[in-house]
Residue frames as qw, qx, qy, qz and C-alpha x, y, z in Angstrom:
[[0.063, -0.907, -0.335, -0.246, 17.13, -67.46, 26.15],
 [0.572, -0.065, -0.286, 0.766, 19.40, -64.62, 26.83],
 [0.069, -0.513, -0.324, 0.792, 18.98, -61.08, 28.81],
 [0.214, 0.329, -0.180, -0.902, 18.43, -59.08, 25.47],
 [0.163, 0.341, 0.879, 0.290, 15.60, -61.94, 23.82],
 [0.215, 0.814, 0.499, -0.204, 12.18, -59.79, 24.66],
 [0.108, -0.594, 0.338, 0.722, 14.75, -56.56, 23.10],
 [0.069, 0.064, -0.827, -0.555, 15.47, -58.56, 19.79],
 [0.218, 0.388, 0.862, 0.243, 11.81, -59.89, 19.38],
 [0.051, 0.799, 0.446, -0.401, 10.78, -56.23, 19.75],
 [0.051, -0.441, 0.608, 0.658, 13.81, -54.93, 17.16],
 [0.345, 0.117, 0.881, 0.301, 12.21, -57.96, 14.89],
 [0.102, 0.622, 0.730, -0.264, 9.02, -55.98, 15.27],
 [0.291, 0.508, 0.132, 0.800, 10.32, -52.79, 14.26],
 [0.143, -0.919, -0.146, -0.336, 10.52, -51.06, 17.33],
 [0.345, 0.653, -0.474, 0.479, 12.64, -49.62, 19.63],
 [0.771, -0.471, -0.395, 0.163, 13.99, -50.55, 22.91],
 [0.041, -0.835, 0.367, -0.408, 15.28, -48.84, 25.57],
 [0.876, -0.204, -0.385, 0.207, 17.37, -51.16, 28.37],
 [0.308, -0.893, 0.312, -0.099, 19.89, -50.41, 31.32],
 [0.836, 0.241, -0.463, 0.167, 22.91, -53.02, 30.08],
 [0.616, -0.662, 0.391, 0.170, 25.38, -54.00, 33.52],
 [0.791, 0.097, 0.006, 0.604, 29.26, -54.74, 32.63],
 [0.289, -0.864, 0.053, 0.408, 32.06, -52.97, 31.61],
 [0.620, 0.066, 0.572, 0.532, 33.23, -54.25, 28.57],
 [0.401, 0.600, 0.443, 0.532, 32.01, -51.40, 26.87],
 [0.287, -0.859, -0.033, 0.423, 33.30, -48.04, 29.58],
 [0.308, -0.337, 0.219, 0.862, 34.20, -45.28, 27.89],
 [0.187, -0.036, -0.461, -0.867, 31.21, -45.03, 25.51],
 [0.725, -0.519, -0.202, -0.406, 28.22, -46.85, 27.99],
 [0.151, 0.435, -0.774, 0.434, 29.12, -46.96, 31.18],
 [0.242, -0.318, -0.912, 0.099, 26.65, -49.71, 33.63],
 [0.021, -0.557, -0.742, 0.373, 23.68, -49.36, 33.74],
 [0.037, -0.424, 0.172, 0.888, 23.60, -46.33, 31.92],
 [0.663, 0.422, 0.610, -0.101, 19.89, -46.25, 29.55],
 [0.057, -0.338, 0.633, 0.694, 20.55, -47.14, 26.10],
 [0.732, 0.506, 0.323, -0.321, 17.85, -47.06, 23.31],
 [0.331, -0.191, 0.822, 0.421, 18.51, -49.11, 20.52],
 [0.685, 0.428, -0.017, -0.590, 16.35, -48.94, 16.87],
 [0.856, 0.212, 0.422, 0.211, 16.00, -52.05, 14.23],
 [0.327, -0.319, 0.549, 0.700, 18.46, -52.29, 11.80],
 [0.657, 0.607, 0.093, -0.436, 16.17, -50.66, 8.19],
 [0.662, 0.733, -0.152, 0.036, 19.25, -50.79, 5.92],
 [0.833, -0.487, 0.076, 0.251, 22.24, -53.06, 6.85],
 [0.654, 0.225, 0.018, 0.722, 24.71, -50.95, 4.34],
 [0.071, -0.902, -0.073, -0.420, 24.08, -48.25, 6.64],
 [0.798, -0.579, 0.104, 0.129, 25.66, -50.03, 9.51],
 [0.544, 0.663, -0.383, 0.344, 29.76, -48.57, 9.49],
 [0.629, -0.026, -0.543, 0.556, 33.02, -49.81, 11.97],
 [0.067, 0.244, -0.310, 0.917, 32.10, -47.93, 15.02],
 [0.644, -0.327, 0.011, -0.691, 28.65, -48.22, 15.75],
 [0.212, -0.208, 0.824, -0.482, 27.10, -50.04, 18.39],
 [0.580, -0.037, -0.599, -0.551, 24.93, -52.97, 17.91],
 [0.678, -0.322, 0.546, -0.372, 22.59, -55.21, 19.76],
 [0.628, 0.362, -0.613, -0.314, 23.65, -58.73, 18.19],
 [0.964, -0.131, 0.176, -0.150, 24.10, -62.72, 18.55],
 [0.206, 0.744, -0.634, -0.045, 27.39, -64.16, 18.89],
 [0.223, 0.132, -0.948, 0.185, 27.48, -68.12, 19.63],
 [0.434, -0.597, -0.675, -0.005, 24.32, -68.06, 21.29],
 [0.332, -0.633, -0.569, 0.406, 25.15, -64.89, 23.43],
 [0.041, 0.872, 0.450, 0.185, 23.84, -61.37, 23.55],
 [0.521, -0.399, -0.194, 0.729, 25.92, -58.53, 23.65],
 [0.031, -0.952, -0.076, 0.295, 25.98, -54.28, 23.39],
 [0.647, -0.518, 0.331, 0.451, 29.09, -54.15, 21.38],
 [0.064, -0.688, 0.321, 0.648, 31.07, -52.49, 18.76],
 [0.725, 0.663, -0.064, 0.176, 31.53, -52.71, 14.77],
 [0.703, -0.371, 0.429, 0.428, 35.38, -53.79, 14.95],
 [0.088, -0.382, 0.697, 0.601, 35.56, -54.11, 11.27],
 [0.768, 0.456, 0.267, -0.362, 33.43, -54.92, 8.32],
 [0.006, 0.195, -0.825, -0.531, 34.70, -57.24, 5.11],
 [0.252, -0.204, -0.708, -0.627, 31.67, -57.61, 2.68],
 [0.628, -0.386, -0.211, -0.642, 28.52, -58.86, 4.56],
 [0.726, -0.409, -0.474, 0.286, 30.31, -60.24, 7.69],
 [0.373, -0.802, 0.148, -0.443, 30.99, -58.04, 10.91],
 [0.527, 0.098, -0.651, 0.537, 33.60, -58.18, 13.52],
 [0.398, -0.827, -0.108, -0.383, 32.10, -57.54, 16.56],
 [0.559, 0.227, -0.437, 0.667, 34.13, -56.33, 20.01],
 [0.449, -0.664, -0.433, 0.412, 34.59, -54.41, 23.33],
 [0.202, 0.967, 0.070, 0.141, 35.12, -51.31, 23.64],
 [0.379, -0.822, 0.424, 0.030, 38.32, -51.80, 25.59],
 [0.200, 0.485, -0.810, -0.261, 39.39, -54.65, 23.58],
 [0.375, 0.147, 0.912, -0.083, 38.90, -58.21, 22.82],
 [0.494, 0.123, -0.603, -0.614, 36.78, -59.60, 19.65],
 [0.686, -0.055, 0.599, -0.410, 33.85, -61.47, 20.12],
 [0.527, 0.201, 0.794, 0.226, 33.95, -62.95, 16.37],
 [0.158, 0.038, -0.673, -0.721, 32.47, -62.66, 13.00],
 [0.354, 0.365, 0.861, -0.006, 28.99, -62.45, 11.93],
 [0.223, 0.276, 0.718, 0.598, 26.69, -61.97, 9.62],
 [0.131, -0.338, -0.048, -0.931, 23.84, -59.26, 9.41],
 [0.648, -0.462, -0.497, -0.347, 21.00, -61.37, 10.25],
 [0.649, -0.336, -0.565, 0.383, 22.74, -61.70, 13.55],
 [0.199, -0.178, -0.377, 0.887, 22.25, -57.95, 14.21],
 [0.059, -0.676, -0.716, 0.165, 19.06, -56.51, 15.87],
 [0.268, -0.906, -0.217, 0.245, 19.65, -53.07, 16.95],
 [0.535, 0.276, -0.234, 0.764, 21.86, -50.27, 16.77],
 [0.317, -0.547, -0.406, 0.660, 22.68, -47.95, 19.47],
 [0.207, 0.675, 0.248, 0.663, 21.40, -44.51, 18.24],
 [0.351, -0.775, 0.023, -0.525, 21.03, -42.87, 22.11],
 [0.672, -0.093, -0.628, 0.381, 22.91, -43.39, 25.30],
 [0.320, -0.738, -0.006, -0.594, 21.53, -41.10, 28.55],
 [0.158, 0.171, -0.775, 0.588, 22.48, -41.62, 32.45]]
Protein backbone atom coordinates (compact mmCIF):
# COMPACT_ATOMS: atom_id res chain seq x y z
CA UNK A 1 0.00 0.00 0.00
CA UNK A 2 1.44 3.21 -1.12
CA UNK A 3 0.69 7.11 -0.22
CA UNK A 4 -1.47 7.63 -3.46
CA UNK A 5 -3.73 3.96 -2.95
CA UNK A 6 -7.16 5.69 -1.43
CA UNK A 7 -6.28 8.49 -4.73
CA UNK A 8 -6.13 5.55 -7.35
CA UNK A 9 -9.18 3.59 -5.85
CA UNK A 10 -11.04 6.92 -6.14
CA UNK A 11 -9.53 7.64 -9.98
CA UNK A 12 -10.84 3.77 -10.46
CA UNK A 13 -14.16 5.22 -9.39
CA UNK A 14 -14.24 7.98 -11.69
CA UNK A 15 -13.55 10.72 -9.58
CA UNK A 16 -11.31 13.23 -8.84
CA UNK A 17 -8.75 13.80 -6.27
CA UNK A 18 -7.21 16.55 -4.96
CA UNK A 19 -3.75 15.79 -2.72
CA UNK A 20 -0.74 17.96 -1.38
CA UNK A 21 2.33 15.59 -2.95
CA UNK A 22 5.96 16.36 -0.68
CA UNK A 23 9.38 15.97 -2.82
CA UNK A 24 11.06 17.66 -5.34
CA UNK A 25 11.48 15.56 -8.10
CA UNK A 26 9.01 17.35 -9.89
CA UNK A 27 10.09 21.63 -8.98
CA UNK A 28 9.56 23.68 -11.59
CA UNK A 29 6.01 22.55 -12.52
CA UNK A 30 4.65 21.32 -8.64
CA UNK A 31 6.53 22.54 -6.20
CA UNK A 32 5.90 20.53 -2.30
CA UNK A 33 3.16 20.41 -1.10
CA UNK A 34 1.62 22.51 -3.50
CA UNK A 35 -2.51 21.12 -4.08
CA UNK A 36 -2.79 19.14 -7.10
CA UNK A 37 -6.15 17.75 -8.46
CA UNK A 38 -5.88 14.95 -10.59
CA UNK A 39 -9.06 13.42 -12.93
CA UNK A 40 -9.35 9.55 -14.23
CA UNK A 41 -7.85 8.83 -17.26
CA UNK A 42 -11.56 8.62 -19.94
CA UNK A 43 -9.49 8.16 -23.13
CA UNK A 44 -5.85 6.90 -22.89
CA UNK A 45 -5.05 8.30 -26.67
CA UNK A 46 -5.64 11.52 -25.16
CA UNK A 47 -2.77 11.20 -22.81
CA UNK A 48 0.49 13.18 -24.89
CA UNK A 49 4.60 13.48 -23.71
CA UNK A 50 4.23 16.18 -21.20
CA UNK A 51 1.43 15.63 -19.09
CA UNK A 52 1.43 14.69 -15.66
CA UNK A 53 0.16 11.48 -14.38
CA UNK A 54 -0.70 9.74 -11.19
CA UNK A 55 0.76 6.11 -12.01
CA UNK A 56 2.42 2.65 -10.76
CA UNK A 57 5.91 1.99 -11.39
CA UNK A 58 7.38 -1.36 -9.68
CA UNK A 59 5.06 -1.20 -6.98
CA UNK A 60 5.59 2.63 -6.33
CA UNK A 61 3.44 5.69 -6.68
CA UNK A 62 4.53 8.66 -8.23
CA UNK A 63 3.28 12.47 -9.67
CA UNK A 64 5.38 12.34 -12.71
CA UNK A 65 5.83 13.21 -16.26
CA UNK A 66 5.00 11.61 -19.85
CA UNK A 67 8.84 11.30 -20.96
CA UNK A 68 7.89 9.69 -24.15
CA UNK A 69 5.24 7.52 -25.63
CA UNK A 70 6.01 4.42 -28.28
CA UNK A 71 2.59 2.70 -29.07
CA UNK A 72 0.73 1.75 -25.81
CA UNK A 73 3.75 1.92 -23.43
CA UNK A 74 4.79 5.23 -21.51
CA UNK A 75 8.03 6.48 -20.25
CA UNK A 76 7.49 7.95 -17.18
CA UNK A 77 10.10 10.64 -15.33
CA UNK A 78 11.04 13.70 -13.17
CA UNK A 79 10.73 16.73 -13.98
CA UNK A 80 14.39 17.51 -13.44
CA UNK A 81 15.51 14.33 -14.83
CA UNK A 82 15.85 10.71 -14.30
CA UNK A 83 13.31 7.94 -15.81
CA UNK A 84 11.36 5.93 -13.69
CA UNK A 85 10.65 3.21 -16.58
CA UNK A 86 8.14 2.00 -19.00
CA UNK A 87 4.59 1.24 -18.57
CA UNK A 88 1.63 0.47 -19.79
CA UNK A 89 -1.78 2.42 -19.58
CA UNK A 90 -3.46 0.34 -17.10
CA UNK A 91 -0.72 1.53 -14.85
CA UNK A 92 -2.03 5.14 -15.12
CA UNK A 93 -4.78 6.56 -12.79
CA UNK A 94 -4.88 10.20 -13.05
CA UNK A 95 -3.75 13.05 -14.88
CA UNK A 96 -2.80 16.30 -13.51
CA UNK A 97 -5.34 18.79 -15.03
CA UNK A 98 -4.88 21.66 -11.96
CA UNK A 99 -2.00 22.66 -9.80
CA UNK A 100 -2.84 25.73 -7.05
CA UNK A 101 -0.56 26.83 -3.90
Amino acid sequence: MGWATAYIAKLKEGESVSFRPRGHSMKGKIDSSQLCTVEPIKDVETLSKGDIVLCKINGNHYLHLIKAIQGQRYQIGKNRGGINGWIGSNSIYGKCVRIED
